[in-house]
N, C-alpha and C positions, 0 to 999 in steps of 0.2 A: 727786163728780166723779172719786172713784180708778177705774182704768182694770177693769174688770172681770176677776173673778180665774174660772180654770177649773179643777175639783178631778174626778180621775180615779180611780174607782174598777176593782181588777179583779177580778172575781169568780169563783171557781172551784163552778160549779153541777154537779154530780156525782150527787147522792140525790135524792128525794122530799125529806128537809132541809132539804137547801140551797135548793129552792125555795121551800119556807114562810119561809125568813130573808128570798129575797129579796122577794118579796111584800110583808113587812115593812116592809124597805125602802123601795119605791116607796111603801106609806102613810104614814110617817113621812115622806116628801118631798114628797106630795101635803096634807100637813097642815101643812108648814111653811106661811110667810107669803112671797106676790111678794117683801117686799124682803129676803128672806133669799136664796130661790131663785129664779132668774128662771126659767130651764128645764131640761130635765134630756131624758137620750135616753138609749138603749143599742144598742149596737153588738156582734155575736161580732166572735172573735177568728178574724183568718185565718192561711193559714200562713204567709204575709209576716210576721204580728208576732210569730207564733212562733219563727220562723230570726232575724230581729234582736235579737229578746230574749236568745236563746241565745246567739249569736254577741258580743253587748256585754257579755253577764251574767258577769263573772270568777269567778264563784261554783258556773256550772257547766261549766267549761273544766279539761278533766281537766290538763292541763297548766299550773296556772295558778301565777304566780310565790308569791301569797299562801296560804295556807293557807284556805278559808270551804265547805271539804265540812261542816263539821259543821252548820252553819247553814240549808245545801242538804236534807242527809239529815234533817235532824229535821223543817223544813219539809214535806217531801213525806211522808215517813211519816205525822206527825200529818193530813195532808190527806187523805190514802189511810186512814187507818185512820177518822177519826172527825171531824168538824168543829167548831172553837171554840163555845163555849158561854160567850154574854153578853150583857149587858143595853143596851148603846149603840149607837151603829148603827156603829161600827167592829166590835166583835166579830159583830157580824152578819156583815157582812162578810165574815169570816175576816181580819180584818188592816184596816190605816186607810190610807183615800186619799193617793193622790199630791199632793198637793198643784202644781199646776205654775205657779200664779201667772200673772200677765198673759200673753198671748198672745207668744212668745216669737219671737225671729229671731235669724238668726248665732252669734256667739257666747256670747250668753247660754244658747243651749238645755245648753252645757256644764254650766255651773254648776246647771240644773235636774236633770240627768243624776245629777249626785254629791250632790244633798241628797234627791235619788228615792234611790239605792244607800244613803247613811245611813238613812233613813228601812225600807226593806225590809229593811236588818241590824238594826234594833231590833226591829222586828215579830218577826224570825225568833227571835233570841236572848228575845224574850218567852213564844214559840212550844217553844224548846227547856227553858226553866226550868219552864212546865207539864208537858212531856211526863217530862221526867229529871230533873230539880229541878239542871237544870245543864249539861245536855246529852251528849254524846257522848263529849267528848274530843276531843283533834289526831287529824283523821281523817286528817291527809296522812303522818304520823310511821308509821312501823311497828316501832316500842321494844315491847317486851313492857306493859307497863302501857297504851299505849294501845288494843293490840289487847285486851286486857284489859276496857278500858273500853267499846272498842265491844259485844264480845259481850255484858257485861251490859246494856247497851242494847236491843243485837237481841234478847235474851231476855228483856228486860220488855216489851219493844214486842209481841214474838211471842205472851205470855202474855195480856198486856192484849187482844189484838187476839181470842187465845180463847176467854178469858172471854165476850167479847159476840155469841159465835158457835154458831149451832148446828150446824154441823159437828162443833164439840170436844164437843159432848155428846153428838152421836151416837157419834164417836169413843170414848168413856167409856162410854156405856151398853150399846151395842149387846152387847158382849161379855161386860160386866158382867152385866144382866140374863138374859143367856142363858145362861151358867155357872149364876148363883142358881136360875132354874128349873129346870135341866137336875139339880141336886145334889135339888134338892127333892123332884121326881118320883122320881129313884132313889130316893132314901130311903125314900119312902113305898112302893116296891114297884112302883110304875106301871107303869114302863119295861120289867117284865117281870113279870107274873102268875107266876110257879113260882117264884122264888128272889128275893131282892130284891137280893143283888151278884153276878148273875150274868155270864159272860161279856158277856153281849147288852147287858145293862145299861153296861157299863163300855164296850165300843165305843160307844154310841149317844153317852153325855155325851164321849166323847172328840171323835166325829164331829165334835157340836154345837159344843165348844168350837172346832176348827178351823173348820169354817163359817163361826162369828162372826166370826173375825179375817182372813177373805176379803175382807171387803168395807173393813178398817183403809185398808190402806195406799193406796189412790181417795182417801179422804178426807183422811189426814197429806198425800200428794202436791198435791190442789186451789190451796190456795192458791200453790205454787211457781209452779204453772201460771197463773195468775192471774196474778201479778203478772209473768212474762217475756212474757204476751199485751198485756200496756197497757205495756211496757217500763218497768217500774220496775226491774226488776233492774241491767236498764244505766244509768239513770239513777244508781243507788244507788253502782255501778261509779265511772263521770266522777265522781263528786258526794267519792270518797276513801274512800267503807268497804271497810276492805278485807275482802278476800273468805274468811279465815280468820274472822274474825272473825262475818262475815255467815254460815257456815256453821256453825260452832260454836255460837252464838247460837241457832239454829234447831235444831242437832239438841237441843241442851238443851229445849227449848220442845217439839219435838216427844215426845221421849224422856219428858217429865215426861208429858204427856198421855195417851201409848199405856200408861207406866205406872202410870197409875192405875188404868186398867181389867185390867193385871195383877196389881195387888194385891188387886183385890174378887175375881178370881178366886181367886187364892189363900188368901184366905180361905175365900170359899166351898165350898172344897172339903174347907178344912181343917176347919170349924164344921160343913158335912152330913152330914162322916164318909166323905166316897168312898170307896171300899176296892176291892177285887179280893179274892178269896176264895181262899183254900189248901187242899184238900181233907187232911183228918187224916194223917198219918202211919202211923195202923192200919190204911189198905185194903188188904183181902185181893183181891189179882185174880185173878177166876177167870173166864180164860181161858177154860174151858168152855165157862160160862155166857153168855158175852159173843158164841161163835159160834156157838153154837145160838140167841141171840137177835138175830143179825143176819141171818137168813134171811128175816124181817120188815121189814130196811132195805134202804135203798138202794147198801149198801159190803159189805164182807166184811172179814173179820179179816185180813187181807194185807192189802189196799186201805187199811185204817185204820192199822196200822202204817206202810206205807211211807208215809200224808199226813203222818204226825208222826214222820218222819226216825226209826222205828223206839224213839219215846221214849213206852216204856209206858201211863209213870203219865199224861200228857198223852191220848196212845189211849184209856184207860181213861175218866178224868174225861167226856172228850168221850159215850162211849157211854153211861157211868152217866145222864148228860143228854138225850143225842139218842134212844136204843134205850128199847124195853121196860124199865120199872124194876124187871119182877120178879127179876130175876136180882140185883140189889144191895141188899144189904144196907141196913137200915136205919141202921147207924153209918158205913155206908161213904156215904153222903150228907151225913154232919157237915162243916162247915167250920172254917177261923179266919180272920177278916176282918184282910186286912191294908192299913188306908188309906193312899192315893196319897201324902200330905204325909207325914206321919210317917214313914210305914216308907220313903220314895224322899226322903231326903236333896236328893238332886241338884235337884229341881224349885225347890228354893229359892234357886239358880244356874240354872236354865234359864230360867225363865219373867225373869226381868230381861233378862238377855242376848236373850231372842229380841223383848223391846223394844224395845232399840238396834236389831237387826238388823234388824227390820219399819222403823222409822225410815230406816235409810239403804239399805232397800232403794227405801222410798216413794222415794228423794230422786235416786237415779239413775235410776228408772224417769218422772218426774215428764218430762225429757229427750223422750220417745217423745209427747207429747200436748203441741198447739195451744189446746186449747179447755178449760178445769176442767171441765163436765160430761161431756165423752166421757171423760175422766181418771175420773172418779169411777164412769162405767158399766162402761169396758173391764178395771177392773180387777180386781173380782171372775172374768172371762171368762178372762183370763190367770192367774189364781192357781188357776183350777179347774186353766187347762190344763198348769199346772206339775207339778198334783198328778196328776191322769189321763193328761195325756202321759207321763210317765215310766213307766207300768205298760204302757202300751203297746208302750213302746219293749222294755222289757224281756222281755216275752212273746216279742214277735218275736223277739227275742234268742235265746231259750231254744227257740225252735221251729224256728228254723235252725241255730244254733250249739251246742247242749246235747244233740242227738240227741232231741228230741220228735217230730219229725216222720219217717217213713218216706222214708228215700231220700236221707237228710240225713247219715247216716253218716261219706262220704267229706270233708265240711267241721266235720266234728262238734269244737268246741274244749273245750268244759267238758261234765261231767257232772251235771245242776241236779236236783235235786227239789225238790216244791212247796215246800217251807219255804225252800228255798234260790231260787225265785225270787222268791221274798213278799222274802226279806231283800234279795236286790242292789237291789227296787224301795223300799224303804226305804231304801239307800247312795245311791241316784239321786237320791230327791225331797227328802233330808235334804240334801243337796250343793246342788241349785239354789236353792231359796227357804227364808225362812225359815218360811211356810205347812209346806212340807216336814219341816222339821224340828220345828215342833212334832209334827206326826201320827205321825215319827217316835218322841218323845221320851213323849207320852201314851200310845200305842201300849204303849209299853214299861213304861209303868208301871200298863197293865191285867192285864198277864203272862198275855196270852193263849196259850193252849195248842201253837198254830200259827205261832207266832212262835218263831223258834229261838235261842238263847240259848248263848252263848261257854261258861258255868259249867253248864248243864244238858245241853246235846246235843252230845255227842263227834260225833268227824265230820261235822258238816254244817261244810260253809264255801261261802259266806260266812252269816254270821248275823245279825239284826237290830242294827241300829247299837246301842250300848251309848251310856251317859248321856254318859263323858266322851268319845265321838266325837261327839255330837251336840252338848256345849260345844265344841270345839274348830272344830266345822264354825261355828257361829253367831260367834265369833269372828272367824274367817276374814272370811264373810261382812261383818261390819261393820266391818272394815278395805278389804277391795278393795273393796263399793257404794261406802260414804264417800267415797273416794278417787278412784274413778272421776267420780261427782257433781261431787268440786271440780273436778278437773282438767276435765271438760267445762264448766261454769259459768267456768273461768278460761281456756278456748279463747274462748266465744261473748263475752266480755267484755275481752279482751285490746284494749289500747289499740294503735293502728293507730300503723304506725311515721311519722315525719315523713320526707318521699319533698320535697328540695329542687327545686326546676324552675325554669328562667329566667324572667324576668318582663319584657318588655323593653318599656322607656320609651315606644317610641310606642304599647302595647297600657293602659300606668297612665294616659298622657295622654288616652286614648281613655273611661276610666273615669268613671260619674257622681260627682261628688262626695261624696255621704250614701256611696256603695259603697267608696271610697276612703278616707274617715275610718274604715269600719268595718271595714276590713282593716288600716290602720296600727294601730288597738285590739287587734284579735286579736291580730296580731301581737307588738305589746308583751305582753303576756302572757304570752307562752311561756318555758320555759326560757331560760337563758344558753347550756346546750350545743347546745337546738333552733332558738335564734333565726335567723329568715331574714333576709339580706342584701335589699338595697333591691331587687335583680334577680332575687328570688324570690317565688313565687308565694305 
């Protein structure tokens, strides 16, 4: 004869998953017995109970007197990242029914209200002891220790979440595996039939290795983009993490990631032997030789000095290679291999640094894209055009303003040759991206012949960026992207100011009732300094 009880479940169906749990569900209810169940329905959820939920829920009211962001964010994360995993039909669920007991009127529905709120802060806090073995921390505090607390949060959350993702292993491999074969074919000679470290050879794996890390930062950026398109970012905002926190947290997570695939590189370059070659010290140039066998090529002995800013031994090597080889001596084609890692110190400082800076360049450009996939296509297109724009621009440069062009005289600002405008398109591309600056920085450590250099070719200026400009620039870099990111992430998520407005009695008397308990709630809620008078809106 007890009055029949009503238990409400609400279910967040999101994957393929969640509809096999709930499936579950409905058999495990279709198997109970009548006098357990009498009937059962399902209803979606509209945006009416979305706005009442929000607006009664003090948990996610950025302003709210109690502190329960942490409760909020661990919640929604673990929902977003991956769904409870268990054997009852609460963990199905994702959490255990409301219980609302007998058909409720006046004011009983109150007290069903606040053992529903009890009942959703256990679930949560049972929610946060899985995910962190504890949770977050005071997400509303901004004490150094709690900010503290969140970021390793966001950074186990951020890692957990890559692990089961195959983004992060593309992320990882892509450029991984492309190094490893690109060192291996050199090696083996492939890359070039006539010498096996030859100039050719060492541009192609330099190429390669910048190509792979064209298509990085699409992928670090994705998820940003993701979750500001389903608004979890703001959610995550109102909910108390703060946003030093939330970005720290992720560049860690990201930075660990991009760096893995910098360390396989770095090995493999160090374990295939890369090298760039030094031709002997004992060649004899003979000059002679080298002009009477260019009447067979396509340059002349003037032509070939002025390409190489008048720098002999470079002139030379190049023709011993490209011209006739009768003319060179048989020692005068000895080398000594000098490899990339060992003998260029610096790389073991550049390639870290240009991980961060891929990271926070991903993290400001993330900003410019609506949708993860067009994020992940357009970006390879833009880091081409980072690197191919600027030789453009530079050319132009150098053919109106350096006197290349006939008739150009009268505006003519600089005097360029070829070395000299190879290198300002190297200060260009090294400056914009960090794409840039590796090509830059690999570049330099093939010691291509055509590349000018501060310590080998007097007068030319300007010269190929040197290593510690190309630290210095990648620093740069991952202090203003970084920077720029938060501060736009803390514009789009800036809490809206409280704007007071008269409320006047005959418009609250005019009010339905359920509308009017649920504004004198909100209201309670707010600060002491934001609290509205009874004549405010």
């Amino acid at each position: 004869d007890a009055a029949p009880r009503v238990v409400r479940y609400n279910v967040a169906v999101a994957t393929d998953a969640d509809l096999a749990r709930l499936a579950g569900v409905f058999k495990t209810l279709d198997a109970t017995g009548a006098d357990a169940v009498e009937r059962y329905a399902v209803m979606t959820t509209t945006l009416e109970d979305v706005f009442l939920e929000v607006g009664k829920s003090a948990e996610v009211h950025n302003v709210a007197k109690e502190d329960h962001g942490e409760e909020v964010v661990v919640n929604v994360l673990k929902r977003r990242s991956s769904s409870f995993e268990g054997d009852d039909l609460e963990d199905a669920l994702g959490g255990a029914g409301d219980d609302v007991g007998p058909v409720q009127h006046g004011d009983d529905a109150h007290d069903a209200s606040a053992q529903r709120d009890s009942r959703v802060g256990s679930l949560v806090r049972k929610a946060s002891s899985r995910m962190f073995g504890g949770g977050l921390g005071t997400l509303g505090t901004t004490t150094v220790a709690s900010v503290a607390t969140q970021t390793a949060a966001v950074f186990a959350l951020r890692v957990q979440q890559g692990l089961r993702s195959i983004r992060s292993l593309a992320t990882v491999a892509a450029p991984s595996i492309v190094a490893v074969v690109a060192v291996a074919l050199a090696r083996q000679g492939t890359l070039d039939s006539n010498t096996t470290w030859s100039d050719l050879t060492n541009v192609i794996v330099a190429l390669v290795i910048v190509g792979a890390y064209v298509v990085v930062p699409g992928l670090v950026a994705m998820p940003l983009v993701q979750e500001r398109a389903v608004r979890l970012r703001n959610l995550l905002s109102i909910s108390g993490c703060d946003a030093r926190a939330f970005w720290l947290g992720t560049l860690g997570a990201d930075v660990a990631l991009v760096g893995a695939s910098v360390v396989v590189v770095l090995v493999a370059l160090a374990a295939g032997g890369m090298a760039w070659r030094q031709r002997d010290d004992t060649t004899t140039y003979d000059w002679a030789a080298i002009e009477n066998a260019t009447a067979t090529a396509n340059f002349t002995l003037p032509e070939l000095l002025d390409a190489f800013g008048g720098n002999q031994r470079a002139a030379f090597s190049y023709a011993c290679d490209e011209v006739d080889g009768a003319f060179c001596a048989d020692d005068d084609r000895d080398y000594h291999q000098r490899p990339w890692v060992t003998r260029e110190g610096w790389l073991w400082a550049l390639f870290p640094c240009f991980a961060v800076s891929v990271v926070a360049f991903s993290h400001v450009m993330s900003f410019g894209f609506a949708e993860p996939m067009v994020c992940v296509g357009a970006f390879p297109v833009i880091n081409l055009g980072l690197l191919i724009g600027p030789y453009i621009v530079v050319v132009c440069f150098a053919l109106i303003f350096a006197g290349q062009l006939n008739g150009t005289e009268a505006i003519q600002l600089v005097t360029w040759s070829f070395q000299e405008i190879v290198a300002a398109y190297g200060w260009v591309a090294a400056t914009l991206s960090p794409i840039g600056n590796i090509l830059a920085f690999l570049f330099r450590a093939t010691h291509l012949g055509f590349l000018p250099r501060d310590n080998q070719d007097p007068g030319v200026d300007p010269t190929w960026p040197s290593y510690w400009a190309c630290f210095v620039m990648l620093v740069l870099q991952i202090v203003v992207f970084e920077a720029l990111a938060y501060l736009k992430d803390r514009i789009e998520t800036r809490p809206l100011a409280h704007v007071a407005s008269k409320f006047s009695k005959k418009r609250r008397d005019r009010l339905d009732i359920d509308v009017l308990g649920e504004r004198e709630r909100v209201l309670a809620l707010l600060e002491p300094t934001a609290v509205a008078g009874p004549d405010d809106a």
